[in-house]
N, C-alpha and C positions, 0 to 999 in steps of 0.2 A: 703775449701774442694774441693780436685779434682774429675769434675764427668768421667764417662766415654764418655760424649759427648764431655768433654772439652780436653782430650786425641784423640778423632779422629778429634777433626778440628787443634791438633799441627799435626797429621800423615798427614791430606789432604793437609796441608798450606805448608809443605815438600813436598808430593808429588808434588805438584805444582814449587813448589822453586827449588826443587832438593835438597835445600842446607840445613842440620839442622843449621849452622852458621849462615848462611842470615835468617832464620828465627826466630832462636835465639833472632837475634837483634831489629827483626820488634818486635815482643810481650813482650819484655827487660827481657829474659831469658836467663840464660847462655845453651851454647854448652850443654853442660853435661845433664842438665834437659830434655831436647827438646827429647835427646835419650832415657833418662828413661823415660819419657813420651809415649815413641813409644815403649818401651820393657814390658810396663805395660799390653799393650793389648790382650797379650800374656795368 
């Protein structure tokens, strides 16, 4: 289960990156996820 904390450290670790790709790849998620991860918080 995804918490809400584990959705803002994929937002900060982007923030950081800039990239959702490149961090996609650091936590071995795809592209796709990393965003809906970031649209959940919504």
């Amino acid at each position: 289960m995804i918490t809400k904390l584990d959705l803002y450290k994929v937002f900060c670790r982007v923030g950081k990156c800039k990239s959702c790709s490149k961090v996609a790849k650091e936590i071995y998620m795809t592209q796709h996820s990393v965003s809906q991860s970031i649209m959940k918080l919504n």
